[in-house]
N, C-alpha and C positions, 0 to 999 in steps of 0.2 A: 410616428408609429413604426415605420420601418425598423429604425434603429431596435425598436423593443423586438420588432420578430427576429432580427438578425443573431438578440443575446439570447434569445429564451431556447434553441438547439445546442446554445453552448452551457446554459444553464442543467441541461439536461443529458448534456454528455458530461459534464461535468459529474454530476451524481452519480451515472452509471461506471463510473469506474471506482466507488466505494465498495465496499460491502454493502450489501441491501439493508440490512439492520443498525448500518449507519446514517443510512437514507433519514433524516427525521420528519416527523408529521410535519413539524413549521415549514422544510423545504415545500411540500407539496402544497400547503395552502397557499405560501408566495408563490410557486409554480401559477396554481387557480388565480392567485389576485391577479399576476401579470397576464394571462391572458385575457384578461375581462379590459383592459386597457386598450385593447385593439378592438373594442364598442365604435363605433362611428358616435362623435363629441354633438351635441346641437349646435347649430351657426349663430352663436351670439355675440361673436369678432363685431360686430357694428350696430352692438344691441341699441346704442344710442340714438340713433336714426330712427328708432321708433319715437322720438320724441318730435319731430318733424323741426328741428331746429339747428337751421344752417351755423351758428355762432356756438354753439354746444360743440358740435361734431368736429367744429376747428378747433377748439380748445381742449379736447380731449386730442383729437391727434399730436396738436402740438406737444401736451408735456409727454404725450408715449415716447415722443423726437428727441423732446428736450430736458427732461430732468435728469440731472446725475443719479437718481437712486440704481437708475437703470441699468447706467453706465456699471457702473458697481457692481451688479447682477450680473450683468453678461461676463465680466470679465472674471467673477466665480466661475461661471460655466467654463470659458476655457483653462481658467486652472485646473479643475475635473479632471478635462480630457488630455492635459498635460500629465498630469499626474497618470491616470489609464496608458494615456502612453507609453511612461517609462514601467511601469507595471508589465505591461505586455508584452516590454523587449526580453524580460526572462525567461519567455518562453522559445525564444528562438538561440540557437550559437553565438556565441561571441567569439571575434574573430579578432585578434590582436597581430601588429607587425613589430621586428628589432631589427637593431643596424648597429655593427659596435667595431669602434676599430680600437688593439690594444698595442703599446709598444713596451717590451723588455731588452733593457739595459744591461750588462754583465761588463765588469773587467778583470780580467786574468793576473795569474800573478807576474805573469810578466808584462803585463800594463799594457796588455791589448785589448781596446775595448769592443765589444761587440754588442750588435743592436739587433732586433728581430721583429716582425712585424705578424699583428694575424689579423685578420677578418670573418667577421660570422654575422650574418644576417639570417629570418626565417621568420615562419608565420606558427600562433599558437592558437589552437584555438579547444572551447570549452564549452561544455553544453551538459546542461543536465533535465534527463528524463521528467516527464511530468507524469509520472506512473499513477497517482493517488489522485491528482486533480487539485493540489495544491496551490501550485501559480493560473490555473484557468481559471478556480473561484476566485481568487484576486480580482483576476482581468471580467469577472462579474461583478464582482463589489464593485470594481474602478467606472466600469460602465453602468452602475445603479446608482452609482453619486454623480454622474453626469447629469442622466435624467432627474435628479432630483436638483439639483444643481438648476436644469431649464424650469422646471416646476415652479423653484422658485422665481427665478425672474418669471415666468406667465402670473405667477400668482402677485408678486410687486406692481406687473404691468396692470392687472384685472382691478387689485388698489387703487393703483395711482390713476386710473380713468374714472374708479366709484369719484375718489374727492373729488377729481375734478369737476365732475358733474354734478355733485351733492354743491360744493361750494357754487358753481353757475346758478343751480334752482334755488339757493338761497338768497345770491345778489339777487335774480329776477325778482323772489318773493318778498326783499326789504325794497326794493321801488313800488312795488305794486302798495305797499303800506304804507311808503311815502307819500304814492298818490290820493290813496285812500283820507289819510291825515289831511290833508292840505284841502280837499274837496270837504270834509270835515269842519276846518278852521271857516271855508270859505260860508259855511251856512252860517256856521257861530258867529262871522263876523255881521254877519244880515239881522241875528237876531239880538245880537249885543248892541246895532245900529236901531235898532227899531226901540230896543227896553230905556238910550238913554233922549229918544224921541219922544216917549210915553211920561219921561221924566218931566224934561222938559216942557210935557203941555200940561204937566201934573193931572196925569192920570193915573201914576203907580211914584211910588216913593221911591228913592236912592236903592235900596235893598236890592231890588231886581236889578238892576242895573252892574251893579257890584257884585252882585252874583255872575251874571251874564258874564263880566269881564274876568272873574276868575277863572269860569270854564273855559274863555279863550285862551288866556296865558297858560294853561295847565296844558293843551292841547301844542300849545307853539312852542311847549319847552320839549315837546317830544320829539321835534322834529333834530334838534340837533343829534341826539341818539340815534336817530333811524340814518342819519346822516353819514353820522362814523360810523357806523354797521357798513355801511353799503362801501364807501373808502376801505375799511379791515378786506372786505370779500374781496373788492377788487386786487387788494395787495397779494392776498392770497391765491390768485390765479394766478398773480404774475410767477408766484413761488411752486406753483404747482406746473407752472408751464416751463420754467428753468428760467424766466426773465428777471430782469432785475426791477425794485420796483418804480412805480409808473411808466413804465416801459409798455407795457402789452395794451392794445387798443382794443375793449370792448365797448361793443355798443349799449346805448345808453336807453334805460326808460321802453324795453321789449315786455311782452308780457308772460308772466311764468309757463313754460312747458309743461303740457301733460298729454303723456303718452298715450298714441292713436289704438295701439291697442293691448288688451290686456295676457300681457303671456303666462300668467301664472298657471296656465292648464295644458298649455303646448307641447312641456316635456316630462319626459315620465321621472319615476323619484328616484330611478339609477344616476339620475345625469349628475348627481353629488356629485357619485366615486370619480367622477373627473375634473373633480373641482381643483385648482394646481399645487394647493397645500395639503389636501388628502393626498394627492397622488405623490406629494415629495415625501411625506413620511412612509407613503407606501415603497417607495425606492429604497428610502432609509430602513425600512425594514428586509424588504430583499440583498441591501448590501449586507445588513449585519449575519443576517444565517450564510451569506457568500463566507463571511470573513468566519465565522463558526467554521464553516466546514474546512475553510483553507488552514485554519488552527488545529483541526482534529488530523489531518493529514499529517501532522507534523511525527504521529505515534508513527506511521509506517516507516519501512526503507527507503531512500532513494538512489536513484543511477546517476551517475555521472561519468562522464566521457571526456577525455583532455588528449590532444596530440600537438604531435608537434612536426614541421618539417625546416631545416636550417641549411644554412650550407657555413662552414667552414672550412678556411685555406691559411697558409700562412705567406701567403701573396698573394695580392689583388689580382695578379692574369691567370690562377690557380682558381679563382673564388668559381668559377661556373665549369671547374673539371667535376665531369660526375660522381669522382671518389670524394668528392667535398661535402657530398647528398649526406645528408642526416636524418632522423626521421625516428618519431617513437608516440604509440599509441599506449593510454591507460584507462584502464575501463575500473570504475570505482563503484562500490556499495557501502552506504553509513547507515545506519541506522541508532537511534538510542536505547541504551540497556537502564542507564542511572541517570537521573536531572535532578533527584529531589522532589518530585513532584509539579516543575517548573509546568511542561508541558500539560498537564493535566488540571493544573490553576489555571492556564491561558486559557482554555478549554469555559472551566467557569465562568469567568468573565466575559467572555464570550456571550455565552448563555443568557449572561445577565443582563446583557447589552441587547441584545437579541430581542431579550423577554421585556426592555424599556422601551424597543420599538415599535414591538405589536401596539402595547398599550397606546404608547402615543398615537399609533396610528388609529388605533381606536376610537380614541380619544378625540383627535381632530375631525374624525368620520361623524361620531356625534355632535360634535359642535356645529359641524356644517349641517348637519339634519336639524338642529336645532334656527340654528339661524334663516334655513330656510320657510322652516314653518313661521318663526315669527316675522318673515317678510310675509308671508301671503296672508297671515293673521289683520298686519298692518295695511296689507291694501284690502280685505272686504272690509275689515270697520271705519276708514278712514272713508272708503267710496259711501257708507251707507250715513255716515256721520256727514259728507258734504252733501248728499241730499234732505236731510234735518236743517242743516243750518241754509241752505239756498230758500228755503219754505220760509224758517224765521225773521231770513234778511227782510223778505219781501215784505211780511209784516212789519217790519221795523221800519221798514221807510214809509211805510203808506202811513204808519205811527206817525213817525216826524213830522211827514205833510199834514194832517191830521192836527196834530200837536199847532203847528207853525199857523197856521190859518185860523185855528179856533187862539192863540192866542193877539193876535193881528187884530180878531175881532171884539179881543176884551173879553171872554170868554174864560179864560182861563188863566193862571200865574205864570209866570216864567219859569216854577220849580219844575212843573211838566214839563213844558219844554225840554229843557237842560234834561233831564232825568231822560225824556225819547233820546234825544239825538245824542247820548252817549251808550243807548241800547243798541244806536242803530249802530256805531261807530266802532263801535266791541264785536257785533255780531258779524260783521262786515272784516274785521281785522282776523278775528276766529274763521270764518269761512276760509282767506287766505291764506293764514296758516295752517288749514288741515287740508287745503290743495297743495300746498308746501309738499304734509306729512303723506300726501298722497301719492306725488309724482317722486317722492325721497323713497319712499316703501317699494317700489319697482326700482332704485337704484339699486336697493338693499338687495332685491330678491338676483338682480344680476349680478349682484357681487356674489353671491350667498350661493349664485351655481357656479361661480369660476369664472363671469365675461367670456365664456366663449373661448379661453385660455384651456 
């Protein structure tokens, strides 16, 4: 934030050496935008930690370390402020040095030849007035593409920690379904053991029995699936962390994370506008009125100031006599009369650019209002929907026990059976998945304010 209070005095001297009536409305809303910037951000730099999950926390810091996106972004940033910097040297002198040694030859017509020698060295220098504010709003454009510039890396980094942790809660939540399955197969197989028991003392016919065993193979083909799920996720940490793959060691068969507590009410609904892709279009919009104004500047005059001091001798042991001193100053005024309209299309364009800023900025401001509300959407129905299915589970299983004993006892077919324990096995798979959608929906809502970026 420093950086921003440091432009925003020169944003505003900048203006003031326009004519007022050149001042336009869009400078003073980007004036207002940019100071709303220097809001104190909410601390969600290690929003992750609300999940209370030491193996999370390492694998998000990891690929902040380690993935090239990064790398990439940052080194945007200092192209920025390489580019600012050579921006900025217009506004000061240029100062150049010569050194020149010349030799003339003559021969006469009586064939004497004669040789001469000179020397001139001195310093030039050049500098032109920034009367209009022409090269200062540059050196604001330069400096509003930096900050948008960081923006963007805050806003890749605030990404690149969502996936990482959306893909972790998705491994945790295909084990947790592996386990679910397999504890699943392991009833199936007790009751597929008992129907061809029943068989055998002929007390239920083939049917049941071959029923029994199709519900278990249907159950065991899904384990390969849930299998390569869980292999894909892991590979894709290793991609998210910059590893190559089966490189990265996560541990194995933890139970899905959910957050200790719920922030959705912590921060007020300003804390979008610091969200780091609202904030880069809002830079991108302060650069382009910078560059408007440094294009309108261009209708005025400018000063220019050039001197010179040299010395010339026509001997080296001459070169530092004072009559050698040279020296001449020129003070210049240009202005344009006639371009065709050149200057005054730049101007356009300008404008135009100007005017695709706002929008977009707009534009992105709504999307994150948007995306925000459909996180906090996603975590009350997802919380009220896993207290629905915890009530269902329960009855499902006292169902299956139920089911399982009354058929044990002859009681009942085997279609019951099979028909419970695949309610229960659904309801049970559904419950995990919408603690999934629930601990994902606070990923959401932290990407959806910036991560703390």
């Amino acid at each position: 934030m420093k950086s921003i209070l440091a432009t925003l005095p020169l944003l505003l001297a900048s203006c003031a050496t326009l004519p007022l009536e050149q001042t336009s409305t869009s400078s003073q809303l980007a004036i207002s935008w940019w100071e709303t910037q220097n809001q104190p951000s909410p601390n969600l730099t290690d929003w992750w930690s609300s999940f209370g999950d030491p193996e999370l926390s390492r694998l998000v810091r990891l690929a902040l370390e380690q993935h090239p996106d990064l790398a990439s972004a940052a080194a945007a940033v200092r192209e920025a402020q390489a580019s600012r910097n050579e921006t900025r040297s217009d506004l000061f002198p240029a100062l150049d040095y010569s050194a020149s040694r010349s030799t003339d030859r003559s021969v006469a017509f009586n064939g004497k030849d004669t040789t001469s020698h000179s020397f001139s060295s001195g310093l030039n220098a050049s500098w032109e007035a920034d009367l209009f504010g022409k090269n200062h709003q540059l050196v604001l454009a330069g400096n509003a593409a930096i900050l948008a510039a960081q923006a963007d890396l805050n806003s890749a980094r605030a990404s690149l920690a969502a996936e990482t942790a959306l893909a972790y809660l998705q491994l945790r939540s295909a084990e947790t379904d592996l386990a679910l399955v397999q504890d699943s197969i392991k009833s199936q197989e007790e009751t597929t053991q008992l129907a061809q028991w029943r068989e055998q003392a002929g007390e239920a016919d083939s049917l049941e029995a071959e029923q029994a065993l199709s519900s278990l193979e249907s159950s065991r083909a899904s384990i390969s699936s849930l299998q390569q799920t869980i292999e894909e996720l892991r590979n894709q940490l290793n991609l998210l962390t910059g590893q190559p793959p089966r490189t990265l060691n996560v541990s194995a068969e933890k139970p899905l994370p959910i957050p200790s507590r719920n922030l959705a009410a912590q921060f007020p609904a300003d804390t979008v506008r610091q969200r780091p892709d609202v904030r880069a279009d809002g830079y991108r919009w302060v650069q382009a009125i910078a560059q408007t104004q440094s294009v309108t500047a261009e209708q005025y005059p400018s000063l220019t100031l050039s001197g010179s001091l040299g010395l010339n001798s026509q001997g080296l042991s001459k070169i530092f006599d004072p009559q050698s001193l040279v020296g001449d100053l020129v003070v210049g005024v240009t202005g344009p009369i006639f371009d065709a309209g050149r200057i005054r299309s730049r101007i356009a364009v300008q404008n135009a650019a100007e005017e695709q800023t706002y929008h977009d900025y707009r534009s992105t401001l709504l999307t994150a209002l948007s995306e925000v509300e459909d996180a906090l959407i996603a975590i009350r129905r997802t919380q009220e929907r896993i207290t629905t299915l915890e009530t269902a589970v329960g009855h499902a299983q006292s169902a299956a026990q139920l089911a399982a004993s009354s058929y044990e006892a002859g009681v009942i077919d085997i279609t019951q059976v099979l028909e419970t324990q695949r309610s229960e096995i659904t309801l049970e798979r559904d419950l995990a998945s919408t603690r999934l959608d629930y601990a994902s929906a606070h990923v959401e809502l932290y990407r959806a304010l910036g991560g703390g970026y």
